[in-house]
MARBA-3410 file (N, C-alpha, C, O; in Angstrom, 1 decimal):
141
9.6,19.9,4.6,8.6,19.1,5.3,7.6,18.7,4.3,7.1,19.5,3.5 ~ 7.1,17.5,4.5,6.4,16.7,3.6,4.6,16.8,4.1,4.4,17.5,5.1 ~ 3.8,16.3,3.5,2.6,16.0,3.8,3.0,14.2,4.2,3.8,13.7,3.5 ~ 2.7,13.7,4.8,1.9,12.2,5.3,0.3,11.9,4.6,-0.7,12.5,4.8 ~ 0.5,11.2,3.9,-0.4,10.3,3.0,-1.1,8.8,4.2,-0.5,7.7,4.4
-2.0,9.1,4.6,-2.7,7.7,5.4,-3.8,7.4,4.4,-4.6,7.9,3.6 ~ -3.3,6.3,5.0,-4.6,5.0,3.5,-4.8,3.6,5.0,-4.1,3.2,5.9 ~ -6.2,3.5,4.6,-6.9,2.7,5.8,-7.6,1.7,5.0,-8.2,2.0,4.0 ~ -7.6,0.2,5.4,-8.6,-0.7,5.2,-8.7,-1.7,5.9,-7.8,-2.4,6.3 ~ -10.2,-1.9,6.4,-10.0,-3.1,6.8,-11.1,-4.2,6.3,-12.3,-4.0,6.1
-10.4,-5.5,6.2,-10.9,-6.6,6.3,-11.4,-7.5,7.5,-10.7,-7.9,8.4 ~ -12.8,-7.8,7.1,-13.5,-8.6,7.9,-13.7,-9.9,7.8,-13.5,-10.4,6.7 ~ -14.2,-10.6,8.7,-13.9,-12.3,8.7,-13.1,-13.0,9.5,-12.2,-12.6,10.2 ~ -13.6,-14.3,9.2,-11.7,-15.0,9.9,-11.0,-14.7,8.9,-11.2,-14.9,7.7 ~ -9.9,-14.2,9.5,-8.7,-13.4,8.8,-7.5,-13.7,9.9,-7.7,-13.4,11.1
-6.4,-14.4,9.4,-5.2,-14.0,10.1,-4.3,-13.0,10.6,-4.0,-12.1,9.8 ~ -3.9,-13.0,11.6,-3.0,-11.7,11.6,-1.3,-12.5,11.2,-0.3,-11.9,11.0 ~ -1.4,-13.5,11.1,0.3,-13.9,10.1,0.4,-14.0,8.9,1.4,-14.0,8.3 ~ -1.1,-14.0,8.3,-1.3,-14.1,7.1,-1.1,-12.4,6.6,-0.1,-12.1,5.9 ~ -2.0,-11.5,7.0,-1.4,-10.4,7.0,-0.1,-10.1,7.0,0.4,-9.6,5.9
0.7,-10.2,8.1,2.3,-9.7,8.2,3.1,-10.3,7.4,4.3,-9.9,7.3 ~ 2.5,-11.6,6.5,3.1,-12.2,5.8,3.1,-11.6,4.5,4.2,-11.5,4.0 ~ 1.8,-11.0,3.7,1.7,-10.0,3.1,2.2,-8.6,3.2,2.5,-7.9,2.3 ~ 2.2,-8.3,4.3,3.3,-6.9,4.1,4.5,-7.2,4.2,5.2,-6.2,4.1 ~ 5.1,-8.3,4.5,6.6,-8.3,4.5,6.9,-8.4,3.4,7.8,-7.8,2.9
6.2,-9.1,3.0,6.4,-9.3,0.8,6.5,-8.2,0.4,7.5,-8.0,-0.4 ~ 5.7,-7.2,0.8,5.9,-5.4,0.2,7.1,-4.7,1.4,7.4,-3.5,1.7 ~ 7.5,-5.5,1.6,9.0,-4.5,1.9,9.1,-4.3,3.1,10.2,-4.1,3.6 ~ 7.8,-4.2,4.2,7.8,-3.9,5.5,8.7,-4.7,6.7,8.5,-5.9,6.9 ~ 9.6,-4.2,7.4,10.1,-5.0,8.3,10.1,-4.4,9.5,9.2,-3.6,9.5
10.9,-4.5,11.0,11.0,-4.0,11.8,9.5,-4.1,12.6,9.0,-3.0,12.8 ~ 9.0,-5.1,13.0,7.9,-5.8,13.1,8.0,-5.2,14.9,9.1,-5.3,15.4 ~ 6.9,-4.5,15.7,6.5,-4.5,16.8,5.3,-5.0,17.3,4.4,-4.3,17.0 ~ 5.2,-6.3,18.1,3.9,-6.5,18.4,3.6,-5.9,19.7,4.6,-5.9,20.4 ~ 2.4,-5.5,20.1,2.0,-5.1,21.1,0.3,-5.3,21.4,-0.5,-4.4,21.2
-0.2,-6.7,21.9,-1.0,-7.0,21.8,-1.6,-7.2,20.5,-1.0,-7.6,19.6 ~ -2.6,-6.9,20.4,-3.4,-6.7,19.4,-3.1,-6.2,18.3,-3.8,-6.6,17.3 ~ -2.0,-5.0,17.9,-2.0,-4.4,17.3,-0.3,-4.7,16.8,0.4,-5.1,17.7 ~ 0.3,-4.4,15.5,1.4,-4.9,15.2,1.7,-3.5,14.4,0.9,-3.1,13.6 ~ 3.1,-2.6,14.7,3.9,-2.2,13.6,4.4,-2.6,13.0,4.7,-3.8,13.4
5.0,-2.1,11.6,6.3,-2.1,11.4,6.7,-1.1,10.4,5.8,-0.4,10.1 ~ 8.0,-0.8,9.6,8.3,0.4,8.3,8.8,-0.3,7.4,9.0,-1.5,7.2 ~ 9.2,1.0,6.6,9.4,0.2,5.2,10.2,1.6,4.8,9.9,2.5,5.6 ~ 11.1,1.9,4.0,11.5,2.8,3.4,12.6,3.4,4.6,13.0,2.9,5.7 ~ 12.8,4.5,4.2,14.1,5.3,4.7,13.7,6.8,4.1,13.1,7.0,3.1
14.4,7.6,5.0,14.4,9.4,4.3,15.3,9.3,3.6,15.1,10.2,2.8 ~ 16.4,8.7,3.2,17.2,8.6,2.0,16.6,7.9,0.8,16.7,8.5,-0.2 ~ 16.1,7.2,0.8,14.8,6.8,-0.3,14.0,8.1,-0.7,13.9,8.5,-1.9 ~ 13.4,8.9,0.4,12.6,10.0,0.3,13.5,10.9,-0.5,12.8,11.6,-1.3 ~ 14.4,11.0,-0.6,15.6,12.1,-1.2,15.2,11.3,-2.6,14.2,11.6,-3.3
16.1,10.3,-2.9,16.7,9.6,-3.8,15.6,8.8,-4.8,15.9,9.0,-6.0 ~ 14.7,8.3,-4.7,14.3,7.0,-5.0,12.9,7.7,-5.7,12.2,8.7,-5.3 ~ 12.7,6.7,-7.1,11.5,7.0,-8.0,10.6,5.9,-7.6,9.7,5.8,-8.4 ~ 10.6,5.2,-6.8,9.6,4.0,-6.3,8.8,4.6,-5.2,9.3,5.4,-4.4 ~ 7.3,4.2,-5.4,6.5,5.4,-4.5,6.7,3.9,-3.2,6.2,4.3,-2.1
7.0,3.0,-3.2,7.0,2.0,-2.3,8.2,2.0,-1.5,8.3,1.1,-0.6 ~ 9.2,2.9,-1.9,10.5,2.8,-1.1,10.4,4.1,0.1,10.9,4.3,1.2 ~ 9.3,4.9,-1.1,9.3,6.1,0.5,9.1,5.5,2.2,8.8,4.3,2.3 ~ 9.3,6.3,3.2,9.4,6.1,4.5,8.1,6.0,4.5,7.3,6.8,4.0 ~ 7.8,4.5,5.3,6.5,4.4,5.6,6.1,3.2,6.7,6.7,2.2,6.6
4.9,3.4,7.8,4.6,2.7,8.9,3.3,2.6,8.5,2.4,3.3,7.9 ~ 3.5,1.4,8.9,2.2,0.2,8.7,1.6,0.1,10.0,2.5,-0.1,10.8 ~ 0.4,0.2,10.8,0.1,-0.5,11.6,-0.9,-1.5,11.3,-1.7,-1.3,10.3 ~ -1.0,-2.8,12.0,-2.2,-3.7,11.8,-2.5,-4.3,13.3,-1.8,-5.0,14.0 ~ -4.0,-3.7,13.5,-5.1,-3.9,14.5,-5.9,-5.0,14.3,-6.6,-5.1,13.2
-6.0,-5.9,15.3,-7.0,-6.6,15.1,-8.3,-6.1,15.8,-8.4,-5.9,17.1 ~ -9.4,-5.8,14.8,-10.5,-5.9,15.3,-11.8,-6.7,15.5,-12.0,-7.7,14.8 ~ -12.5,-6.3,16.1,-13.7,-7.4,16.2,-14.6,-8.2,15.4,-15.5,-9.0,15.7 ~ -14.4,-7.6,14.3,-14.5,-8.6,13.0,-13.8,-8.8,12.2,-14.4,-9.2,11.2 ~ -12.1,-8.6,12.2,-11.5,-8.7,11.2,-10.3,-7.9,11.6,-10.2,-7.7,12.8
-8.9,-7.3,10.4,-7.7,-6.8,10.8,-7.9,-5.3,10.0,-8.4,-5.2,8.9 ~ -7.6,-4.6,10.6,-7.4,-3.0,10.3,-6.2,-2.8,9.9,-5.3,-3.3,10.6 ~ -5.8,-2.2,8.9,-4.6,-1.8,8.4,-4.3,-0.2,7.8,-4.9,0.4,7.0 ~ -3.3,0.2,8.5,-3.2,1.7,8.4,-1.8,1.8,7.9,-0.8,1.0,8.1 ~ -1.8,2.8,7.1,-0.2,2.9,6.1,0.0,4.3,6.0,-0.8,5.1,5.5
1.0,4.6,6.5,1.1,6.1,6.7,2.9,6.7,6.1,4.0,6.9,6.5 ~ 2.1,7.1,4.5,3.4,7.2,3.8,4.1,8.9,4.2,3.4,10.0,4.2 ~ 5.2,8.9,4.4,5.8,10.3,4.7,6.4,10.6,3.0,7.2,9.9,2.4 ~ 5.7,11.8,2.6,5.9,12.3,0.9,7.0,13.4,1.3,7.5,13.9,0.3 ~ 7.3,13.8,2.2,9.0,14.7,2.3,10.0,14.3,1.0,10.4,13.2,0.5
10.2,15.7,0.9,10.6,15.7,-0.7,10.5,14.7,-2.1,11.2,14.0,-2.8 ~ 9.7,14.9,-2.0,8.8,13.9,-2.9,7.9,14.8,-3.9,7.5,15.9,-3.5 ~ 7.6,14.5,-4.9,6.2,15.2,-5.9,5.5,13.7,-6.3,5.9,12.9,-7.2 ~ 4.1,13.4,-4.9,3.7,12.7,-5.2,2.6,12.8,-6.5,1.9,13.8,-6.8 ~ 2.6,11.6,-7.2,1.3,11.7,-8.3,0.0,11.0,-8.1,-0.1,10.5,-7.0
-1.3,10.7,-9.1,-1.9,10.1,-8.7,-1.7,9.0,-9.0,-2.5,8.2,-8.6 ~ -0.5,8.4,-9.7,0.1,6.9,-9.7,0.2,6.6,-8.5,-0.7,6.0,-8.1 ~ 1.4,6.9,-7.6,2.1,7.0,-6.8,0.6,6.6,-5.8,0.6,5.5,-5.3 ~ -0.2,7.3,-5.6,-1.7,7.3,-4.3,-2.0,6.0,-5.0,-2.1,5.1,-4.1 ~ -2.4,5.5,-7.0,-3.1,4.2,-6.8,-2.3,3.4,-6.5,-2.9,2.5,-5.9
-0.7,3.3,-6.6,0.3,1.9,-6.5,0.0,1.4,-5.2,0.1,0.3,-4.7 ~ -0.4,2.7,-4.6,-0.5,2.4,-2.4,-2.4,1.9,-2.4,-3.0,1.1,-1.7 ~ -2.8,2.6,-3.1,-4.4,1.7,-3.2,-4.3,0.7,-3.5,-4.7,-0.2,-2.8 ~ -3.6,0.5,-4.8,-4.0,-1.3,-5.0,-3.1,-2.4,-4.1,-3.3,-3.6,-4.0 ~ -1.9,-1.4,-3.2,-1.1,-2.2,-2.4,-2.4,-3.1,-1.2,-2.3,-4.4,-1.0
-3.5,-2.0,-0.6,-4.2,-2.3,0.2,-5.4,-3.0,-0.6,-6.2,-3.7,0.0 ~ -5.5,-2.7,-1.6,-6.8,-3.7,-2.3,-6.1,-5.7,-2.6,-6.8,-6.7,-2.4 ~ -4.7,-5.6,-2.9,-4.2,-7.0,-3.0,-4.2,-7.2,-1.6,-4.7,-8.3,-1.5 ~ -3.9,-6.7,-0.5,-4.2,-6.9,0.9,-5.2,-7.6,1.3,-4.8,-8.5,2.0 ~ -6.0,-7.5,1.2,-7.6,-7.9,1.1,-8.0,-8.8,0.5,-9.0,-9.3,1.0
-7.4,-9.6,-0.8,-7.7,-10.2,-1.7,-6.5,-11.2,-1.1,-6.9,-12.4,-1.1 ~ -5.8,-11.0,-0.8,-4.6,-12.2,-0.3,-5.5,-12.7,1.1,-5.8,-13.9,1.1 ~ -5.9,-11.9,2.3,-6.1,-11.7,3.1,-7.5,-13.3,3.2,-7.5,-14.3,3.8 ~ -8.4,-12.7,2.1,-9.5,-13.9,1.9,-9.0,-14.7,0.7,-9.6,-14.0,-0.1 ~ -8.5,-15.4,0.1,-8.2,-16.0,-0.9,-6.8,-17.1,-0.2,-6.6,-18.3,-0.4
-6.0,-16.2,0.5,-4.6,-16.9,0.9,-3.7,-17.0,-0.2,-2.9,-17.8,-0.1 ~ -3.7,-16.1,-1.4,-2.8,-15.8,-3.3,-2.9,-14.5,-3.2,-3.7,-13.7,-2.7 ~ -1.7,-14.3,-4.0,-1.6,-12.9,-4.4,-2.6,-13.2,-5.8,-2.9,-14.3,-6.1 ~ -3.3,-11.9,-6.6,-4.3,-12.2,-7.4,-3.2,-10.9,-8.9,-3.0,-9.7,-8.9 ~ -2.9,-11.6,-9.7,-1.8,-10.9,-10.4,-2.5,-9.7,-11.3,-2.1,-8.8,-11.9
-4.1,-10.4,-11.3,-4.6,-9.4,-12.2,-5.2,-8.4,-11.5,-5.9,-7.7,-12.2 ~ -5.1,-8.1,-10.2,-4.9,-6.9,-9.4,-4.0,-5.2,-9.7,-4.2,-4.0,-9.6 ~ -2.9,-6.2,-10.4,-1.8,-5.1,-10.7,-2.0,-4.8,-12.6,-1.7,-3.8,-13.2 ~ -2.3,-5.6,-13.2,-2.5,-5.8,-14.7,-3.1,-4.3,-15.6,-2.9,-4.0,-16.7 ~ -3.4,-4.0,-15.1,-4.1,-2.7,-15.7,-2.9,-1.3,-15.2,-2.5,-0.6,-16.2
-2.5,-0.9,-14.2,-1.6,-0.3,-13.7,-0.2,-0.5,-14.3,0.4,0.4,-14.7 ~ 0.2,-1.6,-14.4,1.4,-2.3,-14.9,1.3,-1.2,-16.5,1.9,-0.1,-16.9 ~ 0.1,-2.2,-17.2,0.1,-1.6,-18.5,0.0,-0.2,-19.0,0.4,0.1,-20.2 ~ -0.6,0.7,-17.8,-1.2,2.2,-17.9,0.3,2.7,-17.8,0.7,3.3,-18.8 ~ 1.3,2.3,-16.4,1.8,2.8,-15.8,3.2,4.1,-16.7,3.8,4.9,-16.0
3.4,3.8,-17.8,4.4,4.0,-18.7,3.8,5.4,-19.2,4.6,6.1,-19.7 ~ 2.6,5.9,-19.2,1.9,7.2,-19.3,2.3,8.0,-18.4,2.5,9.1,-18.9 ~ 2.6,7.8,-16.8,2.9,8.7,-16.1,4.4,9.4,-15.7,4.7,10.1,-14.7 ~ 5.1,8.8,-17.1,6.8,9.5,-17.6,6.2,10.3,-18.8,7.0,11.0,-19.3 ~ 4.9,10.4,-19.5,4.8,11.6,-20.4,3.9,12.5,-19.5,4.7,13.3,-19.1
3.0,12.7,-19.0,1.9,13.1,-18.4,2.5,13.3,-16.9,3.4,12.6,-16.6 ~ 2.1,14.1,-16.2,2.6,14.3,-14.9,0.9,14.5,-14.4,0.3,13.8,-13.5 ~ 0.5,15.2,-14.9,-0.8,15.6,-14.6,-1.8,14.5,-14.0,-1.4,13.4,-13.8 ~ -3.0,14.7,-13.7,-4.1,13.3,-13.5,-4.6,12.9,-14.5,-4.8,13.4,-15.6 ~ -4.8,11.5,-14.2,-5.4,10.5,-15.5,-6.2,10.2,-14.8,-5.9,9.2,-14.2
-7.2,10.6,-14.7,-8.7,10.1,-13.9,-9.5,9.1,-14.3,-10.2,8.4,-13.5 ~ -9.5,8.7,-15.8,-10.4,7.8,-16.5,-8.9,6.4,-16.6,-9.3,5.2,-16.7 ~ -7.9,6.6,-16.5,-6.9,5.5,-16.2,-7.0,5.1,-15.4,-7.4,3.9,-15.4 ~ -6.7,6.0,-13.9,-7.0,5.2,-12.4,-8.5,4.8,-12.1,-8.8,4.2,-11.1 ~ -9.3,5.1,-13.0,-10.6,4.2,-12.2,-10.4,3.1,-13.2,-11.1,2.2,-12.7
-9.9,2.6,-14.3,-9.7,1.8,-14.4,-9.3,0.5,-13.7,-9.9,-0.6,-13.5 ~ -8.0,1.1,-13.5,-6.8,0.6,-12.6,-7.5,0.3,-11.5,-7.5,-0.9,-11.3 ~ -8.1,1.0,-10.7,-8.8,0.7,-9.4,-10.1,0.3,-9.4,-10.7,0.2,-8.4 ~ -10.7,0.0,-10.8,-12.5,-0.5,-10.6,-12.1,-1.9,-9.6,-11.2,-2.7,-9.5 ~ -13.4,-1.7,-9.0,-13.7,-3.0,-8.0,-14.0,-4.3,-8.9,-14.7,-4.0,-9.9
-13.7,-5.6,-8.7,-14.3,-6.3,-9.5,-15.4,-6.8,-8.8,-16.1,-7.6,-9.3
END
């Protein structure tokens, strides 16, 4: 039995909600439920959870709420058999920071991922935390 990793953000404004689902289908999300207001869907499989070195293939449900100033987004990664790292937590932060940035912009923004990309090849020597890497990786611009 795993821990569940939830990551929350939301964006305010006129913001679409197809523009959104349009953005998480890009990251893998399918199996789309709408229910009013609020839309599921997943991504990954427990056989991913076994098998798979991509922290984006783990079993994971997305909800997106529309709220009264904007869309809420909840991502709720299941880490069952998994040794998550702090790579693994920023690849799913910066998932929801390009979220945001697509969300008002209507582009993916490439230098979002550019620092991670480059970092990312440290965390096959290092297992440990790299705290002064990920705030890089994750400073706000």
């Amino acid at each position: 039995m795993g821990v569940k990793v939830v990551l929350k953000r939301t964006v305010t404004g006129a913001v679409s909600m197809e523009a959104a689902r349009t953005y998480w289908e890009g990251r893998g999300f399918d199996n789309w439920l709408p229910a009013g207001d609020v839309y599921t869907a997943t991504r990954g499989s427990s056989w991913a959870n076994f098998a798979s070195f991509d922290s984006c293939k783990l079993s994971a449900q997305l909800k997106l709420v529309r709220v009264e100033n904007g869309i809420e987004a909840e991502m709720e990664i299941s880490t069952s058999m998994q040794l998550v790292t702090i790579w693994n937590y920023a690849k799913w932060q910066l998932e929801l920071r390009e979220f945001e940035i697509y969300l008002r912009t209507g582009q993916l923004d490439p230098e979002t991922w550019r620092d991670y990309r480059r970092n990312q090849w440290r965390v096959y020597l290092d297992w440990r935390p790299a705290p002064a890497l990920l705030r890089e990786c994750l400073k706000r611009k």
